[in-house]
ZAMARGU-4260 file (C-alpha; in steps of 0.2 Angstrom, whole numbers, plus 5000, padded with zeros to 4 digits):
<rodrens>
0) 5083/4867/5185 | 5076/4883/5176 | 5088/4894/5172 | 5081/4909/5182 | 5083/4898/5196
5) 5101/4891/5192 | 5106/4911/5190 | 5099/4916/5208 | 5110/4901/5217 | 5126/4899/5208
10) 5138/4912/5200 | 5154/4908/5189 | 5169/4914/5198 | 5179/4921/5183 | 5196/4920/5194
15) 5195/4901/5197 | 5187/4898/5180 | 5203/4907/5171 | 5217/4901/5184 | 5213/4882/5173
20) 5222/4891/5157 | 5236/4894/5168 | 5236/4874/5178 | 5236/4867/5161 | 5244/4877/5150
25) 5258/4864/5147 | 5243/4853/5139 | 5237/4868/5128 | 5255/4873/5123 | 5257/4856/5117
30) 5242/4852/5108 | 5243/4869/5100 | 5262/4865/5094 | 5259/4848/5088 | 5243/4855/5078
35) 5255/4870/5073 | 5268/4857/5068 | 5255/4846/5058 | 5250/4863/5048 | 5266/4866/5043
40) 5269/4850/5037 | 5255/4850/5028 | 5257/4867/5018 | 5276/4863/5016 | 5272/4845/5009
45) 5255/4851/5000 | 5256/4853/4980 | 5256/4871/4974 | 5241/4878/4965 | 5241/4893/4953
50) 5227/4903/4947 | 5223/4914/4933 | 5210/4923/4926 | 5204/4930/4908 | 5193/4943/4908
55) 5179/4946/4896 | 5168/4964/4892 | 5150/4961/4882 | 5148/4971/4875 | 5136/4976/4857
60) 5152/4979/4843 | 5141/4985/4832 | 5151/5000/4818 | 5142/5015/4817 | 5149/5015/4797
65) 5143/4998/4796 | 5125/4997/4805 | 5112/4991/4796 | 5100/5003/4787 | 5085/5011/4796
70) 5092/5007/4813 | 5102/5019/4826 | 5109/5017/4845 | 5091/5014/4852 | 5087/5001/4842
75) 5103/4990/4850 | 5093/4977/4863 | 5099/4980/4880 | 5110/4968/4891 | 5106/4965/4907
80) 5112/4953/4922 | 5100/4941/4915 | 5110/4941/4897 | 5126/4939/4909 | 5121/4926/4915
85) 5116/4917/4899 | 5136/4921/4893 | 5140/4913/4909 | 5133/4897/4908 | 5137/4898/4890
90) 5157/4900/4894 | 5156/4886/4905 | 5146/4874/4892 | 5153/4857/4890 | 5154/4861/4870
95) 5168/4875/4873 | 5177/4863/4888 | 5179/4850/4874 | 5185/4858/4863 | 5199/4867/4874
100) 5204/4851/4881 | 5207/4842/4864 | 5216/4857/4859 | 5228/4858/4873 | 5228/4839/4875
105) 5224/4840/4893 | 5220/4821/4892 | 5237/4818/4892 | 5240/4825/4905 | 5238/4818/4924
110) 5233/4830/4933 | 5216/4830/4921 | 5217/4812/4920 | 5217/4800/4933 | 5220/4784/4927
115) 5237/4792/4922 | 5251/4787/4935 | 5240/4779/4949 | 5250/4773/4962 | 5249/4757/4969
120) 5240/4761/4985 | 5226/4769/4974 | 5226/4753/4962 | 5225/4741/4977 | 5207/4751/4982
125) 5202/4749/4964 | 5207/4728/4965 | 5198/4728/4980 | 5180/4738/4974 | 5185/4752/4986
130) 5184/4764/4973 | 5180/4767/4955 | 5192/4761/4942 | 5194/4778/4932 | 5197/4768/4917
135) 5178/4765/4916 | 5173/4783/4914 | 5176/4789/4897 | 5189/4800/4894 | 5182/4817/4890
140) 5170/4815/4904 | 5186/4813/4915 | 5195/4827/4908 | 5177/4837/4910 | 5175/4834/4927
145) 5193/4840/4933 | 5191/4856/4922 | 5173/4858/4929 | 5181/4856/4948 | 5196/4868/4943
150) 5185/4880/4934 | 5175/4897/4941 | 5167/4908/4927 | 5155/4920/4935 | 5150/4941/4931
155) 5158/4955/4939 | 5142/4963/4950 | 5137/4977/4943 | 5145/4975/4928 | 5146/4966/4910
160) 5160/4960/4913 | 5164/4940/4913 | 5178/4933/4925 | 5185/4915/4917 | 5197/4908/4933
165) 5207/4893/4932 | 5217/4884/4943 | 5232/4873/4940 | 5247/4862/4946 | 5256/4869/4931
170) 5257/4890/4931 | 5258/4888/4911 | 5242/4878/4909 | 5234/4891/4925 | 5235/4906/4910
175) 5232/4896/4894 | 5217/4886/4897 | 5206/4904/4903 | 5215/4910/4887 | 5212/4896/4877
180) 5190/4897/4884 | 5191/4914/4879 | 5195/4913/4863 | 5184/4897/4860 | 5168/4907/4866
185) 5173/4919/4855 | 5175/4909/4840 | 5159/4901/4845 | 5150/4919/4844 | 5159/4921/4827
190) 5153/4902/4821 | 5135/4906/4827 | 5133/4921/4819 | 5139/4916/4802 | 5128/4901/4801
195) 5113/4913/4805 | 5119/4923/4791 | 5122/4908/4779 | 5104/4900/4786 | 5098/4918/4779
200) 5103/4918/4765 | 5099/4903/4760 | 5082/4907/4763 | 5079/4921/4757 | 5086/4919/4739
205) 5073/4906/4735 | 5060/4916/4745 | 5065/4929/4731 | 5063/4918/4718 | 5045/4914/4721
210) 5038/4930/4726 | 5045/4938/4710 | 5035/4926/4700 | 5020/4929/4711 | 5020/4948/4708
215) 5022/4946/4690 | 5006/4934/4692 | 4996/4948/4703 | 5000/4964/4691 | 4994/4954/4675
220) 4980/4949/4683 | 4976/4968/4690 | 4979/4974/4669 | 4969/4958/4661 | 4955/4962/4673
225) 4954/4982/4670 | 4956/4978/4650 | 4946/4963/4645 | 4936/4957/4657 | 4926/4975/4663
230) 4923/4992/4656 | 4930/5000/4669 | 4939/5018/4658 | 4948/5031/4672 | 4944/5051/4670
235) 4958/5061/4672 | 4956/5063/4692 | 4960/5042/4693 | 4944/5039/4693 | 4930/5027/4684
240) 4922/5038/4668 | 4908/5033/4674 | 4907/5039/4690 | 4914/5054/4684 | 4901/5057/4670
245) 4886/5056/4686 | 4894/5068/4695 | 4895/5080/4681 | 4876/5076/4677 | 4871/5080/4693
250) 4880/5096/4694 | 4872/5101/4679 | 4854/5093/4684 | 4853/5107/4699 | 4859/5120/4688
255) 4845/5116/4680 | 4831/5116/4693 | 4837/5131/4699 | 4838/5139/4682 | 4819/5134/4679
260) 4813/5137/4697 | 4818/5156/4695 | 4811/5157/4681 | 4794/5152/4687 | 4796/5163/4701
265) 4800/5180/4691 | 4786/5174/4679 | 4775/5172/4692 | 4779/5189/4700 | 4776/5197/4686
270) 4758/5191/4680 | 4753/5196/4698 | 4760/5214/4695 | 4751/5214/4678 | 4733/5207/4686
275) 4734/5218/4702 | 4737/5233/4691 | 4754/5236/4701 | 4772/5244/4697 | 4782/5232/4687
280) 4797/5244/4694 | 4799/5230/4709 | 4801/5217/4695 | 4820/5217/4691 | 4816/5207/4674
285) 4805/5221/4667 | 4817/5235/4672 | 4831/5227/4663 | 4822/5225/4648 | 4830/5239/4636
290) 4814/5243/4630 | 4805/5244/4644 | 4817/5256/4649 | 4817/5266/4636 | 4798/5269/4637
295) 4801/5273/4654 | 4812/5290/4648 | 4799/5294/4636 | 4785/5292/4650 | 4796/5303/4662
300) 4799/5318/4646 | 4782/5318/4644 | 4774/5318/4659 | 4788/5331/4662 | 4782/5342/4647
305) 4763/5341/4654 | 4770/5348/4670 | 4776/5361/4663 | 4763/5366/4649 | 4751/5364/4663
310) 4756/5379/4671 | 4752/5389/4653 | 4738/5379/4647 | 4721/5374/4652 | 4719/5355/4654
315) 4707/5354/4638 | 4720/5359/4628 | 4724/5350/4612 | 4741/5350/4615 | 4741/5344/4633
320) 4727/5331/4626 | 4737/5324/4614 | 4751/5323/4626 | 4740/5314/4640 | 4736/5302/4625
325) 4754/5300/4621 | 4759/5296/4640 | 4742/5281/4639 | 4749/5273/4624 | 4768/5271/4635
330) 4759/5263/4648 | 4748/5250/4636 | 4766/5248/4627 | 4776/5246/4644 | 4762/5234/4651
335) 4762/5224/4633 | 4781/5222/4633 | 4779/5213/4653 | 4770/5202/4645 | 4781/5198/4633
340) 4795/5195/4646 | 4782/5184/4657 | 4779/5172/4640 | 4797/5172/4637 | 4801/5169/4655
345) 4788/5156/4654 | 4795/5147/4641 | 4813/5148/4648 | 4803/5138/4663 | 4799/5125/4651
350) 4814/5123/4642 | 4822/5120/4660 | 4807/5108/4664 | 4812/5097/4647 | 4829/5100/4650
355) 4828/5093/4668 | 4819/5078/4663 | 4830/5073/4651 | 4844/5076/4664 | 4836/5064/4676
360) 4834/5050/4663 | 4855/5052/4659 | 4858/5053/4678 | 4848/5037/4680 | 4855/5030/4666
365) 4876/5035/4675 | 4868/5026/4690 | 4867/5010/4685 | 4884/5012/4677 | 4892/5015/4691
370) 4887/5004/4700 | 4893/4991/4689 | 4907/5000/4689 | 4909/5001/4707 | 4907/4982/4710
375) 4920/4979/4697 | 4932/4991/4704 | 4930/4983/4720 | 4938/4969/4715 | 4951/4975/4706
380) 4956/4986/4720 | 4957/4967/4728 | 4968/4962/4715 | 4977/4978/4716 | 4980/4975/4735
385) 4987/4956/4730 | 4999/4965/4719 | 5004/4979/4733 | 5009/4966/4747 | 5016/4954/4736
390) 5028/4967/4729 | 5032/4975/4747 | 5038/4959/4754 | 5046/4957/4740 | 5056/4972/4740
395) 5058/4969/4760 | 5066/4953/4755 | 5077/4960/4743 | 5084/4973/4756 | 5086/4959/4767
400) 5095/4950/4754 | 5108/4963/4751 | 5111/4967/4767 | 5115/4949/4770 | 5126/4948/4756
405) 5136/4965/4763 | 5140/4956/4779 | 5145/4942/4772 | 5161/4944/4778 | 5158/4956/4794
410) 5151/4949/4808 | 5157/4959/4824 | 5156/4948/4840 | 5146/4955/4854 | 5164/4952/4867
415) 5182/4956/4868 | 5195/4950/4880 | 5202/4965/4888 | 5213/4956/4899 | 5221/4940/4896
420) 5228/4928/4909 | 5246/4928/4913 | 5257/4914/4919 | 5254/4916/4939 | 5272/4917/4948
425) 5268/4911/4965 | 5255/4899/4968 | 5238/4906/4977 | 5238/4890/4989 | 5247/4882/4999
430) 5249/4899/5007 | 5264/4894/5022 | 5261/4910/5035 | 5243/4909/5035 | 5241/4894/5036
435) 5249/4890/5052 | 5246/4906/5059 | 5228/4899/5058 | 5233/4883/5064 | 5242/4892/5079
440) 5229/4903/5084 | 5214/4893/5079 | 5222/4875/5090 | 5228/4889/5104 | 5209/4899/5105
445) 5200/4880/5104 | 5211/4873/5119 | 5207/4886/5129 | 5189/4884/5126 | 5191/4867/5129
450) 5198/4869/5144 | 5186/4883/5154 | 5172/4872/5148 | 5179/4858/5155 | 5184/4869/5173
455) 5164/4875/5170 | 5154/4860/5168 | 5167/4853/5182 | 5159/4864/5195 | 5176/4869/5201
460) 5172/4887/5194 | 5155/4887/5202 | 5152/4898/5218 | 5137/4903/5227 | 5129/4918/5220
465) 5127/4934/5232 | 5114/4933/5244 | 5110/4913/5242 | 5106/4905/5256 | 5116/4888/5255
470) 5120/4887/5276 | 5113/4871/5283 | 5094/4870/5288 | 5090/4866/5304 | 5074/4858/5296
475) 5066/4862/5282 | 5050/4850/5279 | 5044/4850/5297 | 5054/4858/5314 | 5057/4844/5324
480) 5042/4840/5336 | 5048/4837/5355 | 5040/4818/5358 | 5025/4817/5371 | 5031/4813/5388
485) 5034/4793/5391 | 5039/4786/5403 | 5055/4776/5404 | 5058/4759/5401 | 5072/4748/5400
490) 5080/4740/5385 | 5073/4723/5386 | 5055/4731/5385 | 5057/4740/5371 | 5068/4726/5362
495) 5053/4715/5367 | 5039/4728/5358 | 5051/4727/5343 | 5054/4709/5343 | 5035/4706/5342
500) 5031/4718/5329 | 5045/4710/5319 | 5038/4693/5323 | 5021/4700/5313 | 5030/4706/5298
505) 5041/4691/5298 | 5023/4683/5295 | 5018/4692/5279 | 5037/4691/5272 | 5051/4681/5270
510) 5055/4673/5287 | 5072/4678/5294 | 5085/4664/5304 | 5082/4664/5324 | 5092/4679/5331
515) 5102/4683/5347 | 5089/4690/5360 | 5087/4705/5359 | 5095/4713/5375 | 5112/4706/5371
520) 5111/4714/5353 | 5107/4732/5364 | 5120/4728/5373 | 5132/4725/5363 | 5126/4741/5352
525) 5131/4752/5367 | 5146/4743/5370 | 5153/4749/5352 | 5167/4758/5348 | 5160/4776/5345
530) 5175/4784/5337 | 5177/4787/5319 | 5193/4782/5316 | 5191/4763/5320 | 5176/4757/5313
535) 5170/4740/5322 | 5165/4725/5313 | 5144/4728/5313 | 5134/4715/5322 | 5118/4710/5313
540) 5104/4717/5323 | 5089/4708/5331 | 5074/4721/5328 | 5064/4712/5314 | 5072/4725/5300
545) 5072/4719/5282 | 5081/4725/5267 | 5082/4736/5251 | 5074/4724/5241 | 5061/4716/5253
550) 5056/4733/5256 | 5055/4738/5238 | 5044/4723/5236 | 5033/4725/5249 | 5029/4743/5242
555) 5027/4735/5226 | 5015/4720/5232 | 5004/4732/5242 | 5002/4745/5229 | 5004/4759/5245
560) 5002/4777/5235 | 5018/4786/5247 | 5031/4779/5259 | 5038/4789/5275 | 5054/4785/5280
565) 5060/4790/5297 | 5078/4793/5301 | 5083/4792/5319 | 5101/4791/5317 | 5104/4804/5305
570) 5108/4809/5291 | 5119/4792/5283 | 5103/4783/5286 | 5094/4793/5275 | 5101/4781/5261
575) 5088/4769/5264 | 5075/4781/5255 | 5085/4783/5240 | 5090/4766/5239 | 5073/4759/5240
580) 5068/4772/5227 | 5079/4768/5216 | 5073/4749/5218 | 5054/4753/5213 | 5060/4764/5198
585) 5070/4750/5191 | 5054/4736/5191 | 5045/4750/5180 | 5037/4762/5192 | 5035/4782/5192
590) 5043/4785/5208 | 5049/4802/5214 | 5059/4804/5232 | 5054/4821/5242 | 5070/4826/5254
595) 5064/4836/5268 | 5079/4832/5278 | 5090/4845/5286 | 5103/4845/5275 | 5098/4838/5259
600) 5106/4821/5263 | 5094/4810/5253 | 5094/4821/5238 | 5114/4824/5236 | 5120/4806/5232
605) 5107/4808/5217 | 5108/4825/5209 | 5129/4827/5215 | 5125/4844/5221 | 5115/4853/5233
610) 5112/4869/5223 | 5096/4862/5216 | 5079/4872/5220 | 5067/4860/5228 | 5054/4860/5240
615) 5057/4876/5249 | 5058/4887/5234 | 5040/4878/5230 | 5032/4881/5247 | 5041/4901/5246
620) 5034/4903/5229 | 5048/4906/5220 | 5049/4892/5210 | 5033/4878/5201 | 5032/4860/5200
625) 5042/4859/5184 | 5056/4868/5189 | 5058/4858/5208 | 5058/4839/5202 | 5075/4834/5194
630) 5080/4817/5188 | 5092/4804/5197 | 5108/4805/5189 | 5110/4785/5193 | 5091/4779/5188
635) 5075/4782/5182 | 5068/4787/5198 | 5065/4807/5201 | 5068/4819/5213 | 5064/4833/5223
640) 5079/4842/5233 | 5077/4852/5249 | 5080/4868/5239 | 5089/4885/5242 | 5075/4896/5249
645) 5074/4904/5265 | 5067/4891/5276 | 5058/4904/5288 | 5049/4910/5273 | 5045/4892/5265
650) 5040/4886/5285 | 5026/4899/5284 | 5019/4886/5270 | 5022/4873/5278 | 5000/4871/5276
655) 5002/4868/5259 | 5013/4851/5262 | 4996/4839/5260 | 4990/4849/5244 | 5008/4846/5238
660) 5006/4829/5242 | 4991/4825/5233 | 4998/4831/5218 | 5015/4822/5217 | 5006/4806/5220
665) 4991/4808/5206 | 5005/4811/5196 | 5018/4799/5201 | 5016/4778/5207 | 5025/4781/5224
670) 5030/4795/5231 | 5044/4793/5246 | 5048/4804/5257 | 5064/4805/5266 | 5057/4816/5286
675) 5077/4814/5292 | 5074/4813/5313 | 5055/4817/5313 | 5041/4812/5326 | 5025/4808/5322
680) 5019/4822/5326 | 5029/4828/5310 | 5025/4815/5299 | 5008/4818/5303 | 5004/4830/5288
685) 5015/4818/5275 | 5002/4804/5278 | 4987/4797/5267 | 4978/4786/5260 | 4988/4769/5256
690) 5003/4773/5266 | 5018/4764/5271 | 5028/4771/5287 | 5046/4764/5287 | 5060/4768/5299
695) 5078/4767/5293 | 5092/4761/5303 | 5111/4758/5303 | 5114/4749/5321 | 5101/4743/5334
700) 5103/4754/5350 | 5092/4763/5363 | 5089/4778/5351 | 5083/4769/5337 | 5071/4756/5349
705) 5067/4773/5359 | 5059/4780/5340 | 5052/4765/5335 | 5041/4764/5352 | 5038/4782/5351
710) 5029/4779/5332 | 5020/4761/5336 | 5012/4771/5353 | 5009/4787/5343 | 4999/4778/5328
715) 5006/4770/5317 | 5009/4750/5322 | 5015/4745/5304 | 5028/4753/5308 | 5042/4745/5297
720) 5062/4744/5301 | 5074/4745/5284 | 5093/4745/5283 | 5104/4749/5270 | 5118/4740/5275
725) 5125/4725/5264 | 5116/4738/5246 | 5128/4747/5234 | 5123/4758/5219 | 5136/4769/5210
730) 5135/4786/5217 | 5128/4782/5233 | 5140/4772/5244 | 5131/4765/5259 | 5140/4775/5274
735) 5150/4764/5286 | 5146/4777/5302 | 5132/4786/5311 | 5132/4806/5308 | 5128/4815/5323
740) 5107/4817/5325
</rodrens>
């Protein structure tokens, strides 16, 4: 059943489903108080545990007055939760558990040792190979394993702090075996980081050693190679001679080229002056010639005087005359003395010429020279470099070396124990309040549980939900038909119609013993007892009906696709239809029962409840296929309840009963069908291909012989008689009386 489904049908009713605490409360007050009682027994009997912890800050404990040289605050590496939880695990190593437990002889002990004072129950499991001999584990694996189981180192969060707990039978050994670890990590840090220093030092004093004597070797090479083997001399700058001497040559080489290119230059200017017959004043070589200068005054006096003279004397004058001749000669003189600074400056020219040429031979000369020299000071700088790094490392070495040798006694441990472990005075468990507070409450709380789901699954607190249908159906697969008008015959014709059709099926199954004819059987049916109260011993009936099981095997052997069972008496015969069901499904057929009685008779002795949707809710489209077929609580046989919708709405479906049909049967081997009082007329739309029509009856009288005629005339002369009587199955008691039509 779906759970949507489930939820519109039934409701829990709180007040019936609470009223079971109260019924039972004499079982729940008595469990609770025996499981309180067993508590308290427990934690007053139990040995006592004390715990204690030891706890440890890491921390870099480094002295500002002792730090090594060239190193400050930033250079101090950073711990995080990682380096934590290295110093965890190192705490907890088996190296540091050891060594505590030798030095507090916990293997004498036997609480840490368990092939101390075994008792002889344990013995006898050992004698018997029920469990391991201790005796065969070593003994520090023992003690290990019990310190392990007792032990809990972890980090503070968010800390760097280290938390060593311990938990003992003895308070003492609670406080001094954290204490004890404490110390031993400690030392351990201590231990370690002398035997880094000694590993140091012992390897760097040799180190020493050697590169000493290589650094000796490299300088001598560097002064053996710069004396004897080249010519390399160093100027004052630290440089090679050399080089030196071709840099001074080339300085003075184009001094020299300028030097004789102005020469040239002014000597040129000035023999162009002198050809052109131009002023030699533009010529700054000739005006600072002293001479030339001083012939330039006396050519200025005296053409002076002739200016003046002039102005008194006539041009022909001897005077004038003699001064005109005067003022020719100063030019021829001033013109002659150019060309003495020309010839002087030409020679200067060549001077420089010569001058430069030898220059050039030198400088060419300095070239190769330093080149030679330049190779060869290449590879002393090579040696030099030797030297350089073989005395740097050296020094590093020696730094190291001393500072080493300063530590040697002072080595700060990188944790401190802040706060030691103290001998716990009451023990952390067995704690007597909580434990059977918890004992009560938790014993009292699951009791109660206990007991609503037991009134739940019950069905006791279980009512119909608001607005369910569950009043009983008139009829729900097809309304019942009013028969075509026949007309009336007596008993011994009918029972004679029934007699031969049973004759016919006697012929294809087991032959049945000679029976009572059959008027006599009718009338002994109508002379029975009708009332509840005094059931009368049942007379085997006459009408050719045959069993559960020759029913079931007749379905079997004709391999029929449905089966329509008609229940003229009611609903107690309707257990034909689940018994023969249940038959099929127990030879290894899938085989579903369809109740379409009025009252969901058939489909109650299998599912216990009639709360079930089922076909009604299918045909008023509230529910699907998956949610409508249930399984039979007492086999493998399914089936499909009458439901809890409307059954005017689901009627208004009632079309869809063949499509609904055809699917349950290409789904399942045989599908039955339980019609409760139903005509043929209502059968009609539940038949089809390969289909077995059976009747189901409890007694032979008129009412069944009168349904019976009513389907052989109406179509269907198979027609087949089955009784449940003398057929048990759990859950479904064959009735002993008829239930009002």
């Amino acid at each position: 059943m779906s759970d949507q489904s489930a939820a519109a049908d039934v409701d829990v009713d709180l007040r019936q489903l609470f009223a079971s605490l109260a019924r039972n409360w004499l079982r729940i007050l008595v469990i609770t108080l025996l499981v309180t009682g067993l508590a308290f027994a427990f934690a007053w009997l139990a040995t006592p545990h004390y715990k204690a912890t030891t706890q440890l800050k890491i921390q870099l404990s480094e002295s500002a007055y002792t730090r090594p040289a060239g190193t400050n605050e930033d250079d101090k590496p950073v711990l995080d939760a990682e380096g934590v939880a290295t110093e965890v695990q190192v705490i907890s190593s088996s190296d540091i558990l050891n060594k505590v437990a030798g030095n507090l002889h916990l293997g004498d002990k036997p609480e840490f040792n368990d092939a101390l004072g075994m008792s002889p129950a344990a013995r006898l499991l050992v004698i018997a190979g029920l469990k391991s001999d201790p005796e065969e584990i070593p003994l520090e694996e023992r003690v290990l394993t019990k310190m392990r189981d007792k032990l809990n180192v972890y980090g503070v969060e968010k800390t760097r702090v280290i938390a060593v707990e311990f938990s003992s039978e003895d308070p003492q050994l609670a406080a001094d075996i954290p204490n004890a670890i404490a110390k031993a990590y400690l030392a351990y840090q201590a231990d370690a980081k002398t035997t880094s220093n000694a590993a140091a030092t012992a390897f760097l004093g040799p180190e020493i050693e050697e590169l000493q004597k290589q650094v000796r070797d490299a300088e001598a090479k560097v002064a053996a190679f710069r004396s004897a083997q080249s010519d390399l001399l160093m100027a004052g700058n630290n440089s090679v001679l050399a080089t030196q001497q071709l840099s001074e040559l080339s300085s003075e080489l184009s001094r020299v080229r300028a030097s004789r290119a102005s020469a040239e230059a002014t000597a040129e200017r000035v023999r162009q002056a002198l050809q052109n017959g131009g002023s030699l004043d533009a010529v700054p070589e000739v005006l600072s010639s002293d001479l030339i200068q001083r012939l330039r005054e006396r050519q200025i006096e005296l053409r002076t005087n002739i200016a003046d003279l002039s102005t008194t004397l006539l041009d022909n004058h001897p005077r004038l005359r003699a001064m005109r001749s005067q003022l020719a000669d100063l030019d021829g003189q001033i013109r002659n003395e150019a060309q003495k600074i020309m010839r002087g400056l030409l020679t200067q020219a060549q001077t420089a010429q010569a001058r430069e040429n030898q220059l050039i031979s030198d400088v060419n000369k300095l070239k190769a020279a330093s080149s030679r020299a330049g190779e060869e000071q290449v590879q002393l700088d090579a040696l030099q470099r030797e030297a350089n790094v073989r005395r740097q490392q050296l020094e590093s070495y020696m730094a190291s070396f001393r500072e080493v040798s300063s530590r040697k006694n002072y080595l700060p441990v990188d944790a401190s124990v802040f706060s030691e472990a103290r001998v716990p005075s009451e023990p952390y468990f067995p704690k007597l309040v909580p434990i059977v507070g918890a004992a009560f409450v938790g014993s009292l709380v699951l009791m109660s549980v206990i007991t609503l789901l037991q009134e739940l699954f019950s069905g006791r607190a279980m009512r119909p939900a608001p607005g369910a249908r569950l009043d009983r159906i008139e009829q729900v697969a097809m309304p019942a038909m009013s028969a075509p008008a026949v007309d009336p015959e007596p008993a011994a014709v009918v029972a004679e119609k029934v007699v031969d059709q049973r004759t016919a099926m006697e012929s294809e199954l087991a032959p049945e013993p000679e029976q009572e004819p059959a008027p006599s059987v009718l009338e002994g049916a109508a002379a029975a007892d009708p009332e509840p109260q005094s059931e009368p011993e049942r007379v085997r009936s006459s009408l050719g009906e045959i069993d559960v099981e020759k029913a079931a095997e007749k379905l079997i052997a004709s391999g029929a696709a449905r089966a329509i069972f008609v229940s003229p008496e009611g609903d107690e015969a309707a257990a034909s239809a689940v018994l023969v069901a249940r038959e099929v499904s127990d030879a290894g057929l899938r085989v579903l029962l369809l109740d379409l009685t009025a009252s969901g008779a058939a489909s109650r002795p299998m599912l216990d409840s009639g709360l079930f949707p089922g076909i009604t809710n299918l045909l008023a489209s509230e529910a699907q296929f998956s949610d409508v077929i249930h399984a039979d609580l007492y086999s493998d046989c399914h089936v499909v309840p009458v439901g809890t919708a409307d059954p005017v709405r689901a009627m208004r479906a009632a079309d869809r009963l063949p499509i609904i049909m055809q699917s349950l049967t290409t789904a399942y081997d045989l599908v039955i069908v339980e019609c409760g009082p139903a005509d043929a007329q209502g059968i009609s739309r539940l038949v089809g291909d390969s289909t077995e029509v059976f009747m189901s009856m409890l007694q032979a009288d008129d009412e069944v012989a009168q349904a019976a005629v009513e389907l052989i005339e109406s179509g269907y002369p198979d027609l087949t008689l089955v009784t449940p009587i003398g057929h048990e199955t759990p859950g479904n008691p064959v009735p002993g009386r008829r239930s009002a039509a």
